[in-house]
N, C-alpha and C positions, 0 to 999 in steps of 0.2 A: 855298842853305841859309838865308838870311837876306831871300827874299822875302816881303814883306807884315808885315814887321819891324819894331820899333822902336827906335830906339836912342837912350841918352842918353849924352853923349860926356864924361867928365870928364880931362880933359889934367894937365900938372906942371908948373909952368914951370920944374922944373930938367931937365925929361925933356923928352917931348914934346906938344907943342901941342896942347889942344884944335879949332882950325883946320885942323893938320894932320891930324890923327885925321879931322879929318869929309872931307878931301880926298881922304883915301884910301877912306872909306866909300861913295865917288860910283860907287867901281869893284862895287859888292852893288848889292840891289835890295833893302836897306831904307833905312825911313824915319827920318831924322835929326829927334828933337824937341827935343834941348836939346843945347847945345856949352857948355863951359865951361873956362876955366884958373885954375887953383887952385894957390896954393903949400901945398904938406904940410911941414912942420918939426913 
């Protein structure tokens, strides 16, 4: 579903990781362009 994809990754640092997020995106076949962790308050 997500081959030839793009994705841009925005993480929580009260949730979860942008890091992780894109570890688990390794398992698709799209393309990871931007990772990031952000705090939301």
């Amino acid at each position: 579903m997500l081959k030839d994809k793009k994705a841009a990754i925005l993480g929580d640092r009260d949730g979860i990781p942008g890091p992780a997020i894109e570890q688990a995106m390794e398992t698709t076949e799209a393309e990871v362009v931007f990772t990031t962790t952000e705090c939301f308050v």
